[in-house]
KEMISE-747872 format. One record per residue (C-alpha): x negated, z, y negated; residue in one letter. Coordinates in steps of 0.1 Angstrom, whole numbers, padded with zeros to 4 digits, always signed. Layout:
N
XZYA/...
end
This chain:
464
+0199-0040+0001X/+0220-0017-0025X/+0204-0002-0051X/+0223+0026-0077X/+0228+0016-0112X/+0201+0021-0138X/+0185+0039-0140X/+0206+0056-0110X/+0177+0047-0086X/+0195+0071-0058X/+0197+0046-0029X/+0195+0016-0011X/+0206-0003+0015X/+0219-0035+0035X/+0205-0070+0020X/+0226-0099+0021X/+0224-0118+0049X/+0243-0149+0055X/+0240-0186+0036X/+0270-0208+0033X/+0268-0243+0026X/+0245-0254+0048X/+0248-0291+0035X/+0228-0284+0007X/+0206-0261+0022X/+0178-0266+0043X/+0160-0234+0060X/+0132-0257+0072X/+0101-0236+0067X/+0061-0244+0076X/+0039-0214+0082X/+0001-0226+0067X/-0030-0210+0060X/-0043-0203+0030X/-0070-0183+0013X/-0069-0148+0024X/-0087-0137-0010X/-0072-0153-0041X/-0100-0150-0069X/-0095-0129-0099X/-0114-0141-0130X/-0136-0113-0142X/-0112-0090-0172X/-0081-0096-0152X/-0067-0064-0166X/-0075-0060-0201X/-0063-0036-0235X/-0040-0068-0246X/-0026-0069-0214X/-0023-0037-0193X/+0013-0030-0194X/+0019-0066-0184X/-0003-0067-0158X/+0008-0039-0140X/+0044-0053-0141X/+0032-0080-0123X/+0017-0060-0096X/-0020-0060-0103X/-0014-0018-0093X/-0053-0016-0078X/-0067-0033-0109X/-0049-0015-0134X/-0062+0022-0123X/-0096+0002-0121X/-0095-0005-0159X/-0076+0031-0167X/-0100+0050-0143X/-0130+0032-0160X/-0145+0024-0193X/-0109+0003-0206X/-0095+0041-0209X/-0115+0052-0237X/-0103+0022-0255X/-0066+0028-0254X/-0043+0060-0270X/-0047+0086-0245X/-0011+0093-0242X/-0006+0056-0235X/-0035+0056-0209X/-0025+0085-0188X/+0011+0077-0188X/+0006+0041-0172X/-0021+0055-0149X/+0009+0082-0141X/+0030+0047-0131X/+0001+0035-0111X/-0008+0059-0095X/+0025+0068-0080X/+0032+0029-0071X/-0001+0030-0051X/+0013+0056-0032X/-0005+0085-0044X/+0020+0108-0049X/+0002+0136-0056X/-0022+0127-0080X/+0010+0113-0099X/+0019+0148-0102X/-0011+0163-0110X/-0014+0133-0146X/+0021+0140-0148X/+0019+0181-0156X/-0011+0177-0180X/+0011+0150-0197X/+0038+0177-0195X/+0015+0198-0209X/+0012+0184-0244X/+0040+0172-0270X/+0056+0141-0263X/+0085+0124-0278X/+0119+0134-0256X/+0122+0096-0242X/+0086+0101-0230X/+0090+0137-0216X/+0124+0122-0197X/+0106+0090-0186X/+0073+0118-0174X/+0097+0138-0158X/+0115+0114-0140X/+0085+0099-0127X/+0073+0130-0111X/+0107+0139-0098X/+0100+0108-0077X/+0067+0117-0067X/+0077+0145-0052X/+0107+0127-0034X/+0085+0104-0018X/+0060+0138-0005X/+0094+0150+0005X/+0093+0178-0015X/+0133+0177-0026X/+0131+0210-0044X/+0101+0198-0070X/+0121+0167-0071X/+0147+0184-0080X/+0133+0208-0108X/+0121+0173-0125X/+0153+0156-0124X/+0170+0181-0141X/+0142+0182-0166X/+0143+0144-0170X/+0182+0146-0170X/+0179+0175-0201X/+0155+0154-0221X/+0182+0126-0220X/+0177+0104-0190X/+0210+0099-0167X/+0201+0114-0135X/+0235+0116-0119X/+0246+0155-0109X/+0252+0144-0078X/+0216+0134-0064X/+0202+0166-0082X/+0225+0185-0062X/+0213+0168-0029X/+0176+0173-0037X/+0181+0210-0044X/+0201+0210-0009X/+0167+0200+0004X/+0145+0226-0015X/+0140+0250+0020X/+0135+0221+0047X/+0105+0207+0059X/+0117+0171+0061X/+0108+0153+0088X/+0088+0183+0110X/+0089+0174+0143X/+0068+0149+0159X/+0030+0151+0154X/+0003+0127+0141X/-0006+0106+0164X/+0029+0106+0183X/+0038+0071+0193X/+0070+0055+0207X/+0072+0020+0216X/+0110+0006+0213X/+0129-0027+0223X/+0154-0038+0197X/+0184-0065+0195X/+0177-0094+0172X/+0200-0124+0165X/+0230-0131+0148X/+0224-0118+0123X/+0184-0119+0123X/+0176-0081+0119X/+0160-0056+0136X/+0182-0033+0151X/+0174+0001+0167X/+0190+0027+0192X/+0189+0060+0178X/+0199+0094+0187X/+0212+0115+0158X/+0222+0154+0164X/+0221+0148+0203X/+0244+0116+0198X/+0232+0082+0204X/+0238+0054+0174X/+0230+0015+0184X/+0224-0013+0161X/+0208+0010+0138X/+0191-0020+0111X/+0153-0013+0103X/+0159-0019+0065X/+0126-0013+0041X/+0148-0021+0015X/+0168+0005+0013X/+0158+0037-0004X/+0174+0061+0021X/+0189+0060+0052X/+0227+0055+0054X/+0254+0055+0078X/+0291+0049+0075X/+0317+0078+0069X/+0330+0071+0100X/+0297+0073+0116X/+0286+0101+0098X/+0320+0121+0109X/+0311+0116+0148X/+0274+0127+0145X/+0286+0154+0123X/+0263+0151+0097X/+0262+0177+0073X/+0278+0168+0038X/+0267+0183+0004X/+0290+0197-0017X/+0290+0178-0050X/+0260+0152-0033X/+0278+0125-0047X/+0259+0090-0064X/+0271+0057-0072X/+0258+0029-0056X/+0254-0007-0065X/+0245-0037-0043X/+0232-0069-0054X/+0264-0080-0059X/+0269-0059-0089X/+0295-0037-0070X/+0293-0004-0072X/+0298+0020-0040X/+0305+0057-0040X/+0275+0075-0017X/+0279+0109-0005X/+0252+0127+0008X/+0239+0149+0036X/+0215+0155+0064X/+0207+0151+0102X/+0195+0184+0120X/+0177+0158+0141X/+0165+0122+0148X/+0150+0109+0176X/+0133+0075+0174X/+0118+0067+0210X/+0102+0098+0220X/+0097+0110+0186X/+0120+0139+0168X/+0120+0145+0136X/+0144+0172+0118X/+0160+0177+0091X/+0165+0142+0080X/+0183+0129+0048X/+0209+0105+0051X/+0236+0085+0026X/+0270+0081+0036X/+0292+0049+0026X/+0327+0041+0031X/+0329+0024+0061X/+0341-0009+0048X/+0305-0009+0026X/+0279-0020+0050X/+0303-0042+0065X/+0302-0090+0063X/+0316-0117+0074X/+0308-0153+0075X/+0320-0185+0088X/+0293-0183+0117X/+0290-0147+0124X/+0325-0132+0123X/+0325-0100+0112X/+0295-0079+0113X/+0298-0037+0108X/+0268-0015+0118X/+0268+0023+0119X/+0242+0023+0090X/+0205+0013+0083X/+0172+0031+0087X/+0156+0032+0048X/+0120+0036+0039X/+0120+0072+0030X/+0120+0072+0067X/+0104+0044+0074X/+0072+0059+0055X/+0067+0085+0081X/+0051+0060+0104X/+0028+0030+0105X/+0048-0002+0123X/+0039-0028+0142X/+0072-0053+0150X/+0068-0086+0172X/+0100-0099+0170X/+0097-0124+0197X/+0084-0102+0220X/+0116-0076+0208X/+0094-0048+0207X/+0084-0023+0180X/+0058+0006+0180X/+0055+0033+0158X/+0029+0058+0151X/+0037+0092+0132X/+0017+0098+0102X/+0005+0133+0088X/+0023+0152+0065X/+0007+0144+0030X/-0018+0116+0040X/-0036+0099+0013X/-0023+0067+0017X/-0043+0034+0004X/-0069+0009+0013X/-0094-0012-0004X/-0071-0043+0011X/-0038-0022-0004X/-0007-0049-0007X/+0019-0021-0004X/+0029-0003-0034X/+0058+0015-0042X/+0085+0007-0071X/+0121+0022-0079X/+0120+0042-0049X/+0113+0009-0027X/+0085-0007-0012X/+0070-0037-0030X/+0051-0062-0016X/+0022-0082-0031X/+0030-0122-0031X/+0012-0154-0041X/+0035-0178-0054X/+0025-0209-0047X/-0014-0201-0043X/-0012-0179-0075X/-0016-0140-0077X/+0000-0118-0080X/+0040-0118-0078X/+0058-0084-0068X/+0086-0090-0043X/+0107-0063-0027X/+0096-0060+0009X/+0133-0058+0028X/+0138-0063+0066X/+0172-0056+0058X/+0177-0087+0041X/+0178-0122+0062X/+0171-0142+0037X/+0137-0150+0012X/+0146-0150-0021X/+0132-0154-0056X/+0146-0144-0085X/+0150-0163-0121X/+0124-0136-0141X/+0101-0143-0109X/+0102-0183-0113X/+0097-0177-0152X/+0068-0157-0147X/+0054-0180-0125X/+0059-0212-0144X/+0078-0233-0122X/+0103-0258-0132X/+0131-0276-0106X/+0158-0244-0106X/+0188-0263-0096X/+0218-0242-0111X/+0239-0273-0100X/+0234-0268-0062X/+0253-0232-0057X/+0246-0217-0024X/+0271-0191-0012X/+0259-0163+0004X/+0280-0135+0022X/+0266-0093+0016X/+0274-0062+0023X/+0318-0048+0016X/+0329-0083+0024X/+0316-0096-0011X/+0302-0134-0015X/+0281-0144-0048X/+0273-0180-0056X/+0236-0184-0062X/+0215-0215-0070X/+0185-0224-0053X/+0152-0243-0059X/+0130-0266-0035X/+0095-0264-0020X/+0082-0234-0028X/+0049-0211-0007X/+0049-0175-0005X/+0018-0159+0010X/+0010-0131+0017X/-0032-0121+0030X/-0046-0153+0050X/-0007-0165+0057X/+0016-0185+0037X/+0050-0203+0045X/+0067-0231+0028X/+0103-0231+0023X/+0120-0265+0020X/+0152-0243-0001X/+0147-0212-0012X/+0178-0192-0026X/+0176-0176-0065X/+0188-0142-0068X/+0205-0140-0104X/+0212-0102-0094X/+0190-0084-0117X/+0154-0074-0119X/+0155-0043-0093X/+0137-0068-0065X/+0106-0079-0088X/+0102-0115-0085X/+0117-0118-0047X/+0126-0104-0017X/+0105-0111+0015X/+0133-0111+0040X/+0132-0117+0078X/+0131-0153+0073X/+0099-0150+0059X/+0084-0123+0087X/+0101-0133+0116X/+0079-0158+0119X/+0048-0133+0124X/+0038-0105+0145X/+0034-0079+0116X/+0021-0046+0111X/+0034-0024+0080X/+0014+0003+0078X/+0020+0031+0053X/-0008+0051+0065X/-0032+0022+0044X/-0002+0011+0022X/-0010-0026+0040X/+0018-0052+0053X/-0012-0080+0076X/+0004-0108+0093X/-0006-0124+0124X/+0008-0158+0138X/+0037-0150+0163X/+0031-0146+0198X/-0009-0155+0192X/-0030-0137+0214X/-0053-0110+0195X/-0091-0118+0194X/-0116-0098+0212X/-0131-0083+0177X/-0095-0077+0166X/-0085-0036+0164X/-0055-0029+0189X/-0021-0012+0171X/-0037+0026+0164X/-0032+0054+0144X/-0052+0057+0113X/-0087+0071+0120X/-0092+0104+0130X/-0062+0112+0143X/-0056+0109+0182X/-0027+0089+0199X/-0010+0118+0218X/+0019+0096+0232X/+0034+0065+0244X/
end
């Protein structure tokens, strides 16, 4: 995964993916049960603690206190702009709009107008509606924040297309995909009529990207002036151009008018010991990915998809999905205890937790004298320490890792990353229509009672 420089949140893309050292490193895991509803004591979210809370992911419970009686107890600027932030993490983009003109609407300081601004300049990314996105970038940019020139210039590109038209609701491919060395999903595509192999399923990256090279042969069409630095979690930062795709076509699903980063075409490139060197065309990022509910069994190599409606109100009572710096977020128990945020990447072999994330969660044993070397994307290595028997669940699964690495890159991944070392060992369903991620032990055969893969209710299934 790659993410652009605060608060440049313009992209994402490839995770690391390779561990070095392998004498001090065990990847022995143990998937385990464990309670599928972790109990919240009663005034989880409270006046005290709102602000924290919702850092830590409690999304659903913070609107709950906003949206009820805890409002009237707090500054109404206060209250509206955090239930702005929730509301747009939980996926509803548009009522993040709606709080996000009445805040307009009033007088606010110029760090809070920039900080409004930039939040509903996001919103309207995610509804893929690039030429309101736009409009508020340049307003968040005016009141001070540093929105690059660049990415403004690509969302205004994008103010006449209909991102995405194409394939229907409903509209379902099924797909096999290449898996192994490294351990990521990887996709055939067809891009303007061309096809593109190995393309990597990565939720963590913001946008979808392919290499220059790449780009040149499916003659993707460049923005003039679409240009946004980069950075990956190694800190190194990675000019992105930007353009679009007349058309995509994902199984037996077209979609047009499709957004795409371009990197030079050393960046999405590694190399390890093991692997030898590693190069895909480019990744398939969540502003994508979003346009379809998933389900991916990974020992079975197969992957359906099911096209969602253009703006579907996305959530569930059961909501685990939420969305944060332009990527998706996953809700985690750390060792049995709610709630830790970790970014949800299947671009990213490894599971990692971060320092802030082992500090929020009170655990002691980080062993900055074991340094694990891992290899990411340009060719770059980081040494990174690690700490020992630690559970991550997520609904009625968990899994213990015997070594887990730290990531000392920043706080842009929450308190983790859930990487394919982590999911691989499930059949999962990531489904963007209810804003879920469920888990199901791989390769077990689905109870009687148990719904099959569908789309969300009411719409039909008008392909395979």
């Amino acid at each position: 995964m790659l993410t652009s420089p605060v608060p440049r949140r313009a992209a994402a893309v490839l995770a690391l993916v390779g561990i070095a050292g392998a004498c001090t490193f065990s990847r022995e895991r143990l998937v385990l049960r464990q309670d599928e509803a972790l109990s919240l004591p009663e005034g989880t979210v409270n006046l005290r603690n709102v602000e924290e809370k919702l850092q830590r992911g409690y999304v659903p419970e913070v609107i709950a206190f906003l949206t009820g009686s805890g409002a009237r107890t707090m500054d109404p600027e206060k209250a509206a702009r955090l239930l702005l932030q929730a509301r747009l993490e939980a996926g509803e983009f548009d009522v993040a709009e709606a709080i996000a003109d009445r805040l307009l609407a009033r007088p606010l300081r110029m760090a809070t107008r920039a900080e409004v601004e930039w939040l509903r300049s996001q919103a309207a990314y995610w509804r893929g509606d690039f030429g309101a996105a736009a409009r508020a970038a340049e307003a968040a940019r005016d009141a001070g924040r540093g929105v690059p020139e660049g990415w403004i210039a690509f969302l205004r590109s994008g103010a006449a297309r209909r991102l995405y038209d194409g394939a229907g609701p409903g509209e379902r491919s099924t797909l096999r995909f290449l898996y192994g060395r490294p351990n990521l999903v990887r996709l055939p595509l067809r891009v303007n009529g061309e096809v593109v192999t190995g393309m990597i399923l990565d939720s963590g990256a913001s946008l979808s990207l392919l290499t220059e090279a790449t780009a040149a042969r499916l003659s993707i069409e460049t923005v003039e002036g679409a240009v946004a630095p980069a950075r990956g979690l190694h800190q190194k930062e990675i000019p992105m151009r930007l353009g679009w795709a007349r058309t995509v076509l994902l199984g037996s699903c077209t979609l047009r008018d499709v957004p795409f980063g371009i990197l030079p075409n050393d960046a999405l490139a590694f190399e390890t010991e093991t692997l030898g060197l590693f190069a895909p065309d480019g990744v398939i990022g969540v502003h994508l990915i979003k346009e379809f509910d998933w389900r991916i069994e990974v020992g079975e190599r197969r992957l359906q998809a099911i096209r969602l409606a253009r703006g579907i109100r996305r959530g569930a009572a059961d909501q685990n999905l939420f969305f944060r710096r332009m990527k998706p977020m996953v809700r985690v128990a750390f060792n049995r205890q709610p709630w830790s945020l970790f970014l949800l990447d299947t671009g990213s072999e490894p599971t990692m937790v971060t320092s802030e994330g082992l500090v929020a969660n009170k655990f002691t044993g980080y062993e900055p004298s074991a340094p694990i070397t891992l290899e990411g994307i340009g060719k770059t290595r980081v040494s990174w320490s690690k700490v020992s028997d630690v559970m991550l669940g997520i609904g009625p699964w968990a899994v213990r890792f015997k070594n887990l690495v730290v990531n000392e890159g920043g706080d842009a991944v929450g308190d983790g990353i859930v990487g394919m070392s982590f999911l691989s060992l499930f059949d999962m369903e990531l489904r963007f229509s209810r804003m879920t991620l469920s888990l199901e032990k791989a390769g077990a055969p689905r109870g009687a009672t148990e719904p099959s893969f569908g789309p969300p209710a009411g719409v039909p299934s008008s392909s395979l």
